[in-house]
C-alpha positions in Angstrom: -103.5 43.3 11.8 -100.5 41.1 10.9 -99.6 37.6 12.0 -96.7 35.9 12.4 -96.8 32.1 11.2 -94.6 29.9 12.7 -94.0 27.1 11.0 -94.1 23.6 13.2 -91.9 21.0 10.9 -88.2 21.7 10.2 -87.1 22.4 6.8 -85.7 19.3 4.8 -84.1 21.8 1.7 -81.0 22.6 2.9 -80.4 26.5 3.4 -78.1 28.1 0.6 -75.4 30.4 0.9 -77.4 33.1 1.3 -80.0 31.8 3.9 -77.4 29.6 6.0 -76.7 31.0 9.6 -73.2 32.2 10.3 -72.0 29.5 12.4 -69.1 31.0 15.2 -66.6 28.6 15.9 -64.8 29.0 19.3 -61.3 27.7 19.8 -60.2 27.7 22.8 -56.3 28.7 24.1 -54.1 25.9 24.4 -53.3 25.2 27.6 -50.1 26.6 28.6 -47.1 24.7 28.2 -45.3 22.9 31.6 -42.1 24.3 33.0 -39.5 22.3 33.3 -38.5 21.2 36.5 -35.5 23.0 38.2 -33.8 19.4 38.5 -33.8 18.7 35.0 -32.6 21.9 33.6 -29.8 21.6 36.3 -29.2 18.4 34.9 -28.9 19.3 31.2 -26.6 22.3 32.4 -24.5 20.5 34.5 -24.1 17.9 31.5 -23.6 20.3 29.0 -20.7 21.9 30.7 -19.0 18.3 31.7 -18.8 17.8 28.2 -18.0 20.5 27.0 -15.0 20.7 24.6 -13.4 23.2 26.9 -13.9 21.1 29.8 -12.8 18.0 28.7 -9.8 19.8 27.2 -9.1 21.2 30.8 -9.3 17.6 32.0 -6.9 15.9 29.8 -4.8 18.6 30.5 -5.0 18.7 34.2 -4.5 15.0 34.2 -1.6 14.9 32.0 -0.1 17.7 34.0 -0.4 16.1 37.0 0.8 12.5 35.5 3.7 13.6 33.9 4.8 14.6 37.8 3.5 11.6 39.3 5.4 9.3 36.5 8.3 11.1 36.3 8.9 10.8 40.4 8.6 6.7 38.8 11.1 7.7 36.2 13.6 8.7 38.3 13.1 6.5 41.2 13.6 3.6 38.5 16.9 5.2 37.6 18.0 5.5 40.8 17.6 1.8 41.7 18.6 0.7 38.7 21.8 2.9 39.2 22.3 1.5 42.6 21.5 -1.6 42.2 22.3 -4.6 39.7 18.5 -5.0 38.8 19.7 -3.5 35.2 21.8 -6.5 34.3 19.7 -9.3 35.7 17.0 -7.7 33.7 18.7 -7.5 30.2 19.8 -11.1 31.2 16.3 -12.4 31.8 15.4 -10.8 28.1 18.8 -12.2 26.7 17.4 -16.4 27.9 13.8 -15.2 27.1 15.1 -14.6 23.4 17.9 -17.6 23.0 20.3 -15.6 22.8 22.8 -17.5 25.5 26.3 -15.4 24.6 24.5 -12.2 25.5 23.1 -13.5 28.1 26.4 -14.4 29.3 28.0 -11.0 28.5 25.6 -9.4 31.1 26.4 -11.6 33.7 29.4 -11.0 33.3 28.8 -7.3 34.2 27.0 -8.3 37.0 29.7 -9.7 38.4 32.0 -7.0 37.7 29.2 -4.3 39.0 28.7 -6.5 42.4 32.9 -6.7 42.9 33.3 -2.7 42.7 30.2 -2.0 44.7 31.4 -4.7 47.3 35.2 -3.0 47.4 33.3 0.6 48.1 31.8 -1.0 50.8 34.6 -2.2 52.4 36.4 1.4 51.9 33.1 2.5 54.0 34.5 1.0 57.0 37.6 2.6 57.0 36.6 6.1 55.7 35.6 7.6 59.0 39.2 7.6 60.7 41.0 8.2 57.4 38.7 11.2 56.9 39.5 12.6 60.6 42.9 12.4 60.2 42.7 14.0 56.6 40.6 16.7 57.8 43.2 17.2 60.8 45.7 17.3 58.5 44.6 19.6 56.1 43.5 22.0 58.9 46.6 22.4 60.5 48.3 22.7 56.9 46.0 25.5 56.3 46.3 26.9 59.8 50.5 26.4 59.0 50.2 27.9 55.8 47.8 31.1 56.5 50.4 31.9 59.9 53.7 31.7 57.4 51.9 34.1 54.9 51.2 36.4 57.7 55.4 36.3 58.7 56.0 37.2 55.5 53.6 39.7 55.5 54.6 41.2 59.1 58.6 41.2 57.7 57.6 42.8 54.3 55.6 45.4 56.5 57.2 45.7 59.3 54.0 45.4 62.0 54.0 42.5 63.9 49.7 42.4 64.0 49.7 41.1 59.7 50.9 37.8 61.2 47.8 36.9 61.9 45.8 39.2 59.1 45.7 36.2 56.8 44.1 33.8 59.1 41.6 36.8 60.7 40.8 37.2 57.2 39.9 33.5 56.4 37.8 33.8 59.8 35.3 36.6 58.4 35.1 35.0 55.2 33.8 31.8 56.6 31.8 33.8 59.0 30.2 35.5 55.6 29.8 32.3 54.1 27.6 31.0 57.1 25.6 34.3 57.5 24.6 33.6 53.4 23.5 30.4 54.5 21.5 31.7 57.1 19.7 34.2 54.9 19.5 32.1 52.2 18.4 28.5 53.9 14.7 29.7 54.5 13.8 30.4 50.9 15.6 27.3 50.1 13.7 25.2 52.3 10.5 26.9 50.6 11.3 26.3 47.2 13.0 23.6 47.0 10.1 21.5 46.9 8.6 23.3 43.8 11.9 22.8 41.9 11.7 19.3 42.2 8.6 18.7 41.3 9.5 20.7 38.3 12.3 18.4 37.8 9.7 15.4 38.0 7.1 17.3 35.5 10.0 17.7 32.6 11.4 14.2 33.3 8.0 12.8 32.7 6.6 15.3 29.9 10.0 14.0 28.1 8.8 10.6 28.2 5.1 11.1 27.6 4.6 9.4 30.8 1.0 9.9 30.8 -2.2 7.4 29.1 -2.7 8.2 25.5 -6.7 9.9 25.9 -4.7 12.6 28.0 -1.9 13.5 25.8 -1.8 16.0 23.2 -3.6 15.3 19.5 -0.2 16.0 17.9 1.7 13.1 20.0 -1.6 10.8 20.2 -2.0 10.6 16.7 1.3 10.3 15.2 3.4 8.1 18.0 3.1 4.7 19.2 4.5 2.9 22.2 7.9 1.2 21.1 8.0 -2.4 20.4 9.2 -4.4 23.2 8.2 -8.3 24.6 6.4 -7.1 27.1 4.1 -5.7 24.4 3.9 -8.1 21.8 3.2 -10.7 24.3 0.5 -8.9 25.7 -0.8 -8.0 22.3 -1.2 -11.6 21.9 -2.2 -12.5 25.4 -5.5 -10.1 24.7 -6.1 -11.5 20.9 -9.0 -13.8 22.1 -7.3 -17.0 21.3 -8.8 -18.4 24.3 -5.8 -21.6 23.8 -3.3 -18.7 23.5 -4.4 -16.9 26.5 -4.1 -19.5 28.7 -0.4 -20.8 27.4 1.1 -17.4 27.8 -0.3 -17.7 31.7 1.0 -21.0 32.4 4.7 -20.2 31.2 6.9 -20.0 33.7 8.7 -16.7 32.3 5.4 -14.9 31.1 5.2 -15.9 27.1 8.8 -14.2 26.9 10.1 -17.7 25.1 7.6 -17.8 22.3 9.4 -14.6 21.5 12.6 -14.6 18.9 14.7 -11.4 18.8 13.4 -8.4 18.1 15.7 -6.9 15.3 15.5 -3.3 13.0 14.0 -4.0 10.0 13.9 -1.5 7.7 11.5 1.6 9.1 10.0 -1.1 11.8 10.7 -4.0 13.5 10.5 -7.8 12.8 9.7 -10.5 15.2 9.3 -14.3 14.9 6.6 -15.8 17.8 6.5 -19.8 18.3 3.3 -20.6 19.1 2.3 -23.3 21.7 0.3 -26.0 21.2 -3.5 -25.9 20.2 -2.5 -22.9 18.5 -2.5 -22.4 14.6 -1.2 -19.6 12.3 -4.3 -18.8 10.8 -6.1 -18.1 14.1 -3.5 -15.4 14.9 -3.4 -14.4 11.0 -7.5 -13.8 11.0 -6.8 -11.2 14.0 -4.7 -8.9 12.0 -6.5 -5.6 12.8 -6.5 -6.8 16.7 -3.1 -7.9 16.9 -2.6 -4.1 15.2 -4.2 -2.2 17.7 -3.0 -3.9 20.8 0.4 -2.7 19.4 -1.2 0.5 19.3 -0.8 0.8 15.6 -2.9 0.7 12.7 -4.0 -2.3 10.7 -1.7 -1.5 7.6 1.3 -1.0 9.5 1.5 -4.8 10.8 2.4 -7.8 8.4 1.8 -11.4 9.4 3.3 -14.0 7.6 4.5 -17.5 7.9 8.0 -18.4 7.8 9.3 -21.8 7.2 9.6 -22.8 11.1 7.0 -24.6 12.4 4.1 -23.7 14.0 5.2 -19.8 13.6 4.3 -16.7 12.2 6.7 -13.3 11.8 5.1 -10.1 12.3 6.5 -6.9 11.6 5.2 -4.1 12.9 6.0 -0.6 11.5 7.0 2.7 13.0 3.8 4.9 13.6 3.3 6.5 10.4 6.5 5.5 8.7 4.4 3.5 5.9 2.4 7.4 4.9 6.0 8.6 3.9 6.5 8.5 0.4 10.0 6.7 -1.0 12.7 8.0 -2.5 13.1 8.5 -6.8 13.8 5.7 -8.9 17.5 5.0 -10.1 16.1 5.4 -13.4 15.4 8.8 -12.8 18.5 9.9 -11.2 20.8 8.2 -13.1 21.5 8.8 -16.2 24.0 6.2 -16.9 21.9 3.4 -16.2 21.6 0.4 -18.8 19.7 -2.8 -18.5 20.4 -6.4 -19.2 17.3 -8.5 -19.6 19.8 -11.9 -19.4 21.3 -10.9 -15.9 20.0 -7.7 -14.7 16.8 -6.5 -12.4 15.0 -3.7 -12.8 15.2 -1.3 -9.6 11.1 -1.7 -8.6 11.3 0.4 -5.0 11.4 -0.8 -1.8 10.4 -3.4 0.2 9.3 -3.0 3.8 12.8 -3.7 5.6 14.0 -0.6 3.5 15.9 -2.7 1.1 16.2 -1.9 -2.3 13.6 -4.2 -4.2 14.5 -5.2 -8.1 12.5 -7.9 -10.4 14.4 -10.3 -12.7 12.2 -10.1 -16.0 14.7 -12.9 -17.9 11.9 -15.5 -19.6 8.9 -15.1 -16.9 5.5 -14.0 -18.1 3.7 -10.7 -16.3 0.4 -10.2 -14.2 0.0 -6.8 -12.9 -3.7 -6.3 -11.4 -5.5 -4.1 -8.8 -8.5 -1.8 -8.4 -8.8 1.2 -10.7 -6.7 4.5 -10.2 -4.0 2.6 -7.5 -0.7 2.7 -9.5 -1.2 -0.3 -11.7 0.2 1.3 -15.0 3.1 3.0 -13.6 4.1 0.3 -12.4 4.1 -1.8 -14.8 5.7 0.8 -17.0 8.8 1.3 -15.1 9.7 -2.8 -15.7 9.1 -1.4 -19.2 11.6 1.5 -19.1 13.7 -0.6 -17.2 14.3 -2.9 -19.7 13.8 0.0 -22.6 17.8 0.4 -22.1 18.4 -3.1 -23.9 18.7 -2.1 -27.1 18.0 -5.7 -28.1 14.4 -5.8 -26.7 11.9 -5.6 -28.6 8.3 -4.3 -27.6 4.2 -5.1 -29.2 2.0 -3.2 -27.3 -1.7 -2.8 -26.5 -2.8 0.0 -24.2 -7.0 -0.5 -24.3 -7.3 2.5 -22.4 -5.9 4.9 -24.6 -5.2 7.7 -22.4 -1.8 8.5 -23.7 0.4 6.4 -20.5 2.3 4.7 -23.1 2.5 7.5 -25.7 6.2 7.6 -24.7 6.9 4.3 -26.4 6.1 5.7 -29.8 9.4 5.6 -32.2 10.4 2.8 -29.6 7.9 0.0 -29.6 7.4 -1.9 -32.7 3.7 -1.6 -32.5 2.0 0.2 -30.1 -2.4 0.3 -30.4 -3.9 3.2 -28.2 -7.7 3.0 -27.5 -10.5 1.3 -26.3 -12.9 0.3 -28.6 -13.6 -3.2 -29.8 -11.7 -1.8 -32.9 -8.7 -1.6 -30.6 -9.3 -5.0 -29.1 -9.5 -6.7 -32.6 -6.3 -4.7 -33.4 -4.7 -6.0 -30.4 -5.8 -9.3 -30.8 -4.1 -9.6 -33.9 -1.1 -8.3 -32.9 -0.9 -10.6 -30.2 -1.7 -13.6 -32.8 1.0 -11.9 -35.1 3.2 -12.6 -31.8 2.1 -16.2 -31.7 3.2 -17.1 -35.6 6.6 -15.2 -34.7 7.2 -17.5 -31.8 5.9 -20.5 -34.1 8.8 -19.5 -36.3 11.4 -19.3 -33.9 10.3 -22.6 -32.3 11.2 -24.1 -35.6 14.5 -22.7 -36.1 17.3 -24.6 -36.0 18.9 -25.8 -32.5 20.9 -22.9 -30.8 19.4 -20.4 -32.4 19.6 -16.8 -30.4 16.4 -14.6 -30.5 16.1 -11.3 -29.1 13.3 -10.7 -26.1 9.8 -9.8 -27.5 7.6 -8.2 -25.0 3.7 -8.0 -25.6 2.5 -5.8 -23.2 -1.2 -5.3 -22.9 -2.4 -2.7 -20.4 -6.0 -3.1 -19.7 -6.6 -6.4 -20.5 -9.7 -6.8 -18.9 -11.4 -4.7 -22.1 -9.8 -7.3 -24.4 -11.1 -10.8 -22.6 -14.5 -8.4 -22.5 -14.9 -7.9 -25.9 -18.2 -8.6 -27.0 -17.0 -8.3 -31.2 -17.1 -11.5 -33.3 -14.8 -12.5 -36.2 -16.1 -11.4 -40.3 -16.2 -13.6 -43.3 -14.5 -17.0 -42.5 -13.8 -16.9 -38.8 -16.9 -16.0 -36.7 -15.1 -16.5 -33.6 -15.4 -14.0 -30.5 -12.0 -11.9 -30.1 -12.9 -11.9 -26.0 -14.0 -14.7 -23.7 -12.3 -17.2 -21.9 -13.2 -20.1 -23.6 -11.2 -22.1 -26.4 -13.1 -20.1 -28.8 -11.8 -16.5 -27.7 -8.9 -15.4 -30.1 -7.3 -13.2 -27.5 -7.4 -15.9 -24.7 -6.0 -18.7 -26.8 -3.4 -16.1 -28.4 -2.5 -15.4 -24.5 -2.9 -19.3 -23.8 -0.3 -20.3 -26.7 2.3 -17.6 -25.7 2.3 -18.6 -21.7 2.8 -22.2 -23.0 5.9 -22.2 -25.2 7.0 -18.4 -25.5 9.5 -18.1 -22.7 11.8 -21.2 -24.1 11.9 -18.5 -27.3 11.8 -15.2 -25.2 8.6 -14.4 -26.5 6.9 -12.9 -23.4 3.1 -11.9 -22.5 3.0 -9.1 -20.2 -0.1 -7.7 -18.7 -2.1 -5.0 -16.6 -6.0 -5.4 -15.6 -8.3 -4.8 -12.9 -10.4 -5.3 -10.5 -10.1 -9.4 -11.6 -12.9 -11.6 -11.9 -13.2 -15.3 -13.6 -14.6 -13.4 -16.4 -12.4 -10.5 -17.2 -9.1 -12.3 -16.0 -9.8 -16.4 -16.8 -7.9 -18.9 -14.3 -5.4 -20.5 -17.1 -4.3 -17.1 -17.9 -3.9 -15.7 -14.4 -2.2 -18.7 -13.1 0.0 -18.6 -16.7 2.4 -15.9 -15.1 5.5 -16.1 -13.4 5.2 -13.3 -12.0 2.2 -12.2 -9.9 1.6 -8.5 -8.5 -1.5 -6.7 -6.7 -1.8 -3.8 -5.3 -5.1 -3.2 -3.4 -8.0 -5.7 -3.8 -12.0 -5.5 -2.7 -11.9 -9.1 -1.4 -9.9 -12.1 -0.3 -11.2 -13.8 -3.2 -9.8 -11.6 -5.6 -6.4 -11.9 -3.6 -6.3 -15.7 -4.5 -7.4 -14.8 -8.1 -4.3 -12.0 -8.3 -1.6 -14.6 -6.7 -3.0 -17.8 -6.1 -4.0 -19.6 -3.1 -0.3 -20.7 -1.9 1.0 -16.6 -1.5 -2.6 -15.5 0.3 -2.8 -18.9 2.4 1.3 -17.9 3.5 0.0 -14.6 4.3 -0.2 -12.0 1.0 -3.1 -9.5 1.8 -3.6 -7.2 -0.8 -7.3 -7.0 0.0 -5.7 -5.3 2.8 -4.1 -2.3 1.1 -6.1 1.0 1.7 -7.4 1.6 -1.6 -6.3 5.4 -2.2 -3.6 5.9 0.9 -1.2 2.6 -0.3 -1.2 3.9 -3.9 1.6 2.2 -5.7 2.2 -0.5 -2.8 2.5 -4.2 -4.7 2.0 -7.9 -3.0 4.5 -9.8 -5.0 4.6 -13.5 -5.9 7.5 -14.5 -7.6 11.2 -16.8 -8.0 12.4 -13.4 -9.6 12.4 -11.3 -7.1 14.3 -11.7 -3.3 11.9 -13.4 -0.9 13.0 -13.7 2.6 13.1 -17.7 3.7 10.2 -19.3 4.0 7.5 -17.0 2.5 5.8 -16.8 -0.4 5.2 -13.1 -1.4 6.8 -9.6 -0.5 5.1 -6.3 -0.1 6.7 -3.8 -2.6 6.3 -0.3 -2.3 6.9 0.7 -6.0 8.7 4.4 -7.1 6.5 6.8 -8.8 7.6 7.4 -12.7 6.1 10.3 -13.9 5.2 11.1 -17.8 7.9 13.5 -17.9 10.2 11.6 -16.4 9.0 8.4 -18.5 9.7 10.5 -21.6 13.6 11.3 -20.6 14.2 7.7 -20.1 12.2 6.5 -23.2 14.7 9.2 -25.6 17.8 7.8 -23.7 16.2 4.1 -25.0 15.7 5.6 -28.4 19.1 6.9 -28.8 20.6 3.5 -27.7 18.9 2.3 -31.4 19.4 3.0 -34.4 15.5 4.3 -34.9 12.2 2.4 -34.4 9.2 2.8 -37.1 6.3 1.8 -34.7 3.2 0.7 -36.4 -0.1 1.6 -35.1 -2.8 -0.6 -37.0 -2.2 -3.4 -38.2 -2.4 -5.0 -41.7 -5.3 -6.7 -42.2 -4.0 -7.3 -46.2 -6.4 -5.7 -49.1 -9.8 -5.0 -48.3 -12.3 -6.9 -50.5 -15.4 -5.3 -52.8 -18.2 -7.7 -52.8 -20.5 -6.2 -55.0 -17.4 -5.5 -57.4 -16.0 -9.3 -57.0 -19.8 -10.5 -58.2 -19.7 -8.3 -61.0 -16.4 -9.9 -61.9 -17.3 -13.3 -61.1 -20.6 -13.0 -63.6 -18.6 -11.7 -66.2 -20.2 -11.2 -69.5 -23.3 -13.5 -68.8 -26.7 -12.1 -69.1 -27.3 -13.8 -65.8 -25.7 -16.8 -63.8 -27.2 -18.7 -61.0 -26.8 -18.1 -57.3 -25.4 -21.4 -56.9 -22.5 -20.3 -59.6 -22.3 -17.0 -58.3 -21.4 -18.4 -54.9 -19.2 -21.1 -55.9 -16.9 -18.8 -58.5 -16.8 -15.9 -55.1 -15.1 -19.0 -52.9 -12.5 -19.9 -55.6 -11.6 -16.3 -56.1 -11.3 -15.1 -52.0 -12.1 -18.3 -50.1 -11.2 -15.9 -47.0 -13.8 -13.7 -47.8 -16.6 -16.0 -49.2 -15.8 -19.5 -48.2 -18.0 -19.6 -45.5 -20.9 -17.3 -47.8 -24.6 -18.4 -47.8 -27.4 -17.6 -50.3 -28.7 -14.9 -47.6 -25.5 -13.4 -47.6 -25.4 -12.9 -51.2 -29.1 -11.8 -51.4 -28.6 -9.3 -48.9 -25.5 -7.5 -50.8 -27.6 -7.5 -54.0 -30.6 -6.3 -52.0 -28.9 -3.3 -50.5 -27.5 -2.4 -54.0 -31.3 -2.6 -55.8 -29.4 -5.2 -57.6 -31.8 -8.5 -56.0 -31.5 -11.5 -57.9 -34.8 -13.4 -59.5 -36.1 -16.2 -60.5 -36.0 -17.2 -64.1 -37.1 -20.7 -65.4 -37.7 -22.2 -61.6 -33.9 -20.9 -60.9 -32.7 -17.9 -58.7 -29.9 -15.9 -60.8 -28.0 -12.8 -60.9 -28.5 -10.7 -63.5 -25.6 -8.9 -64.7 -27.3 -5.7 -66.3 -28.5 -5.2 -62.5 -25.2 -5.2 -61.3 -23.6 -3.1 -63.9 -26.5 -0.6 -63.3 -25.8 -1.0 -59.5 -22.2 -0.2 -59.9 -22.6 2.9 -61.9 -25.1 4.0 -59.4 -22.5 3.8 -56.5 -19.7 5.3 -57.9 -22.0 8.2 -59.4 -23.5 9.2 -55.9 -19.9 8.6 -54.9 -18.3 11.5 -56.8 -20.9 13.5 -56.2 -21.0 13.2 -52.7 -17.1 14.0 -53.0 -17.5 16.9 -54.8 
C-alpha cells in the first residue's frame, strides 16, 4: 500500500523549464470605444461644408453677383446727378485748390458758370413750353388733317369716286388704331420684364467697374489689378500708416489731408506724388512704413518708391501700376542698332530704363566703377554692357580680370589688352599684377609733360571679392599678402593708388563683387568710386556699404529688391547719370545683353581697330634656378661657406635672394641630398655635392621625359 507524501515547506529552487506551470494570462476586451455625439458630428459636417472650397466659391460668387447690381444702381445714380447737376465741377474744383493748382481751378469754375446759365435758360423755356406746345400740336394736327383731306381730292379726281376723299385719313385712323392695340398686347410683358432688364443693365454697369470688394472678385482680376491712384487713397493710405501724429493732422484739416497732397502726374508705368507733411511728422517715420504705405495702396511692397526730394519736410512716392514692374523692358540700343558708336569724352552708354519709363544712360568720362549685389542677380551683365558700350571707342583701352572664370567676358578676347579668366589664387596674383602694371602706367603718364592726351584705360575686375580674399603671400623679396584690406595688401593699395590719381590721367578702376562686407569690399575702396550701383542686398547695412550713407538715408533701398524676381534692377548713386531734383539715387532697370548678342557687338568693336593681341598671363620676367645659381655662385671651389654662398646669391638676383636666410639655403640643398657641413667649426657648401645633385636631376629628368 502506497502513500502519498505531501510535502509541508515550499520549494526555494526555482522550477525549470520543464517543471514550471503554464501560467494563462487573461486579457481582457477593451472596452468599446464612445460614440460620438450627434451634436458634434453635426457640427464638424456643418463646418466642413461652410468651408468647403465649393462653398466659399458659391459665396464670393453670389456676393459679387449681387454687388455688382447693388453698385452699379450707385454707378448710375452717380451719373445721373452728376449729369444733372453741377456737383461734377465743384468737385474737380475742390481737387484743383486741394492740389495748388489755382488756373485749373479757375477753368472749372468757369464751367460752372456756363453749366448753371444754360440749365437756368432751360428753365425758363419750361414756363412757356406748355402753350407753345398746344398750339404746335394744334397746328400740326390740322396740317395733317389739311394735308391727308387734299391727298384724298386728288385721289377722288384721279379715280373718279367721291368716297377716296377721305381713304387717306380713314387709313391713318386704323393705323393708329393698330398702333394702340400693339401697345395693348405688348404693355403687360413690358411691365413684367422690364424690371429684369434693368437690373441687368445695373449688373453689367457694375461688373464693368468691378464694383464689388476685392475677397469676392475673381482670382484673375484680384491678383493682377489694383485700385487707381487717387487723393482720396493716398491720403487714407497715410491716415491708416500708424503715425499716431499723422493720423491726427489729416483729421483736424479742414479739407480732409487733400493739401498735403501735390499733383498727381503720369510717371512712366505709374504715378508720382509729392505729400508735405505737417508738423511732428518726419520722413523717416513714413519711409520705415514702406511695406504699409504699399498695401494700403493695395500694391505690393516693390512697386512703391519713397524718397526725399529737396522740399522740406516731404517725401515723393511713386507708386506703380499693378504688375507693371514684372514686365520685362525692351532690347538695348546696342542690340538693335548697328550703327551705334560711343564717345567716352561726351557720350553715355544706353543702361535701360528708369522707373518713369525714360531712357536711362551713364556718363563713364573719368569716374571710377562699383557694381555690387548678391550672387546670380545681373551683376556682370550689367556691368558688361558699360563695357560694350564703350567697346565702340576705338581709343579705349581695356586690362581685365574676371576671377570667376566662367567665360562672361570670353568675348573681349582679341579686344582687351589683357584679359585673366579664373579663380584661383594664381589668377588673383595674375591680376594683381596687372592691376600694379596699371599703376606704373599711370605713374608714367602723370609725369608726362603738361597737356599731354592719353587714351582711356579701363581695369575692369569682375569678382573682386576673390581678389581682396586672397589668402596667397608674395615669394622671394616681397612677402606681402596679394588680398586684404590693409596697407600691406597689393591688390588694395594697387586699387587705392588708381582711385587717388588715375582719373586726372584716365586711368580708371572698374569693378563687380558681391554680397559686400568690410572684409571682401574695404570702406576706402568702396567709397573710392564715383559711381555706385546695387542691385538686391540681404541688409540695410550692406545698402550703406554699396552706396553710402547719404543715397540710403535719401531713400536708396536695394535691400529691398526681391532677390530673384528684380533680376537686373540697379539702385544708382551717381553725378553721371540724370537724377531728378533733390535725390540722391535712381532705380535702374538694366537691359539684358546676352553672350550672343555681347559677341556681335564685341566683332563690330574689333573691326573699328586695327587688331588687338590680348595677353593672358602676365610676365613675371625669367624664372630663376636656385640650385643651378649656387652651383654657379661656388664656382670651382672645393667648398665655400654659407655665409659666401649667401652673399654672392644677393649680388647675382637680389630679387630672388636678397631677402634669403641660412634656412632657406639649407632647405634647397637638403631637398637636393646636396646638405651643407661643417668643416673646421664652419658650415660650407660643397661643390662636388652640388655637381653630383645636378646631374642627378637632370638624369631622372630625361628619363622621366622619355
Amino acid at each position: 500500500m502506497s502513500e502519498n507524501v505531501v510535502h509541508l515547506h515550499k520549494p526555494t529552487d526555482p522550477p525549470t523549464a520543464d517543471t514550471a506551470p503554464t501560467v494563462l494570462t487573461v486579457v481582457p476586451d477593451a472596452p468599446p470605444a464612445r460614440p460620438v455625439p450627434l451634436w458634434v458630428r453635426s457640427g464638424r459636417a456643418v463646418k466642413l461644408a461652410a468651408t468647403h472650397e465649393t462653398t466659399r466659391a458659391t459665396v464670393r460668387a453670389a456676393a459679387r453677383h449681387g454687388l455688382y447690381t447693388f453698385n452699379g444702381g450707385r454707378i448710375v445714380a452717380r451719373r445721373t446727378w452728376d449729369g444733372r447737376t453741377g456737383s461734377r465741377y465743384e468737385r474737380m474744383i475742390r481737387a484743383a485748390e486741394a492740389a495748388g493748382n489755382l488756373e485749373a481751378a479757375e477753368e472749372w469754375e468757369e464751367r460752372l458758370q456756363r453749366f448753371r446759365a444754360a440749365r437756368h435758360h432751360r428753365r425758363m423755356d419750361l414756363l412757356h413750353s406748355p402753350v407753345d406746345a398746344a398750339k404746335g400740336v394744334a397746328v400740326g394736327a390740322g396740317m395733317s388733317v389739311g394735308a391727308l383731306v387734299a391727298l384724298g381730292v386728288v385721289m377722288a379726281i384721279s379715280t373718279g369716286h367721291v368716297g377716296d376723299v377721305i381713304t387717306p385719313l380713314s387709313a391713318t385712323v386704323d393705323f393708329i388704331a393698330l398702333l394702340i392695340r400693339i401697345v395693348q398686347v405688348v404693355w403687360g410683358p413690358a411691365l413684367s420684364i422690364g424690371p429684369f432688364l434693368a437690373l441687368l443693365a445695373l449688373w453689367s454697369v457694375g461688373r464693368k467697374q468691378h464694383a464689388a470688394p476685392n475677397w469676392a472678385l475673381p482670382a484673375n482680376v484680384r491678383s493682377t489689378e489694383g485700385e487707381p491712384i487717387t487723393p482720396s487713397i493716398v491720403v487714407k493710405a497715410l491716415r491708416d500708416l500708424g503715425v499716431p501724429a499723422l493720423a491726427r493732422a489729416i483729421k483736424e484739416m479742414g479739407d480732409a489731408g487733400a493739401s498735403m497732397l501735390g499733383p498727381i502726374t503720369i510717371a512712366g508705368c505709374g504715378v508720382e506724388v509729392d505729400v508735405t507733411l505737417p508738423s511732428g511728422v518726419a520722413t523717416n517715420e513714413v519711409q520705415a512704413k514702406r511695406r504699409k504705405l504699399a498695401e494700403n495702396l493695395t500694391r505690393h511692397e516693390h512697386e512703391v518708391f519713397i524718397t526725399i526730394p529737396q522740399a522740406a519736410r516731404t517725401v515723393r512716392l511713386w507708386v506703380a501700376d499693378s504688375g507693371a514692374l514684372d514686365e520685362p523692358i525692351g532690347p538695348s540700343p546696342l542690340v538693335t542698332d548697328d550703327t551705334m558708336t560711343a564717345d567716352y569724352t561726351k557720350g553715355k552708354a544706353p543702361w535701360g530704363q528708369d522707373l518713369r519709363g525714360d531712357a536711362a544712360a551713364l556718363s563713364l568720362y573719368q569716374r571710377h566703377l562699383l557694381i555690387t549685389g548678391l550672387s546670380n542677380q545681373g551683376k556682370t551683365v550689367a556691368l558688361r554692357s558699360l563695357a560694350l558700350w564703350l567697346s565702340l571707342d576705338k581709343s579705349v583701352q581695356f586690362l581685365m580680370g574676371d576671377l570667376k572664370g566662367a567665360g562672361d567676358w570670353a568675348m573681349f578676347d582679341g579686344l582687351a589688352t589683357t584679359l585673366i579668366q579664373g579663380p584661383t589664387d594664381e589668377h588673383v596674383i595674375q591680376v594683381t599684377e596687372m592691376v600694379e602694371g596699371a599703376v606704373d602706367e599711370m605713374n608714367r603718364r602723370l609725369q608726362a609733360p603738361p597737356g599731354t592726351v592719353f587714351p582711356p584705360l579701363i581695369v575692369l575686375v569682375d569678382e573682386a571679392q576673390v581678389a581682396f580674399m586672397c589668402p596667397a603671400k608674395g615669394t622671394g623679396k616681397d612677402k606681402r599678402p596679394y588680398g586684404g584690406a590693409k596697407a600691406d595688401s597689393r591688390y588694395f593699395m594697387a586699387v587705392r593708388k588708381i582711385h587717388n590719381q588715375g582719373r586726372a590721367v584716365n586711368v580708371l578702376m572698374w569693378q563687380g563683387t558681391q554680397d559686400p562686407t568690410n572684409e571682401n569690399l574695404p570702406k576706402l575702396v568702396r567709397e573710392g568710386a564715383h559711381t555706385r550701383a546695387s542691385l538686391a542686398l540681404g541688409t540695410e547695412s550692406q545698402a550703406r556699404m554699396a552706396l553710402g550713407d547719404k543715397a540710403v538715408d535719401g531713400g536708396a533701398a536695394p535691400n529691398l529688391l526681391r532677390p530673384g524676381l528684380d533680376r537686373g534692377t540697379l539702385v544708382v548713386a551717381s553725378d553721371g547719370i540724370s537724377i531728378p531734383a533733390g535725390q540722391s539715387s535712381i532705380t535702374v532697370r538694366t537691359h539684358y545683353i546676352d553672350d550672343d548678342a555681347a559677341e556681335a557687338i564685341t566683332d563690330r568693336a574689333k573691326a573699328l581697330r586695327d587688331g588687338v593681341t590680348t595677353l593672358h598671363a602676365i610676365d613675371r620676367g625669367p624664372e630663376h634656378d636656385p640650385l643651378a645659381d649656387i652651383a654657379a655662385v661656388v664656382g670651382d671651389a672645393p667648398r665655400v661657406r654659407t655665409k659666401d654662398v649667401l652673399a654672392r646669391l644677393s649680388a647675382r638676383n637680389s630679387e630672388a635672394y636678397g631677402d634669403w636666410s641660412f634656412l632657406d639655403l639649407k632647405r634647397v640643398l637638403d631637398d637636393a641630398d646636396a646638405g651643407p657641413y661643417k668643416s673646421d667649426g664652419v658650415m660650407c657648401v660643397a661643390r662636388d655635392r652640388v655637381a653630383r645633385a645636378l646631374a642627378n636631376r637632370d638624369s631622372n629628368g630625361s628619363a622621366s621625359a622619355e
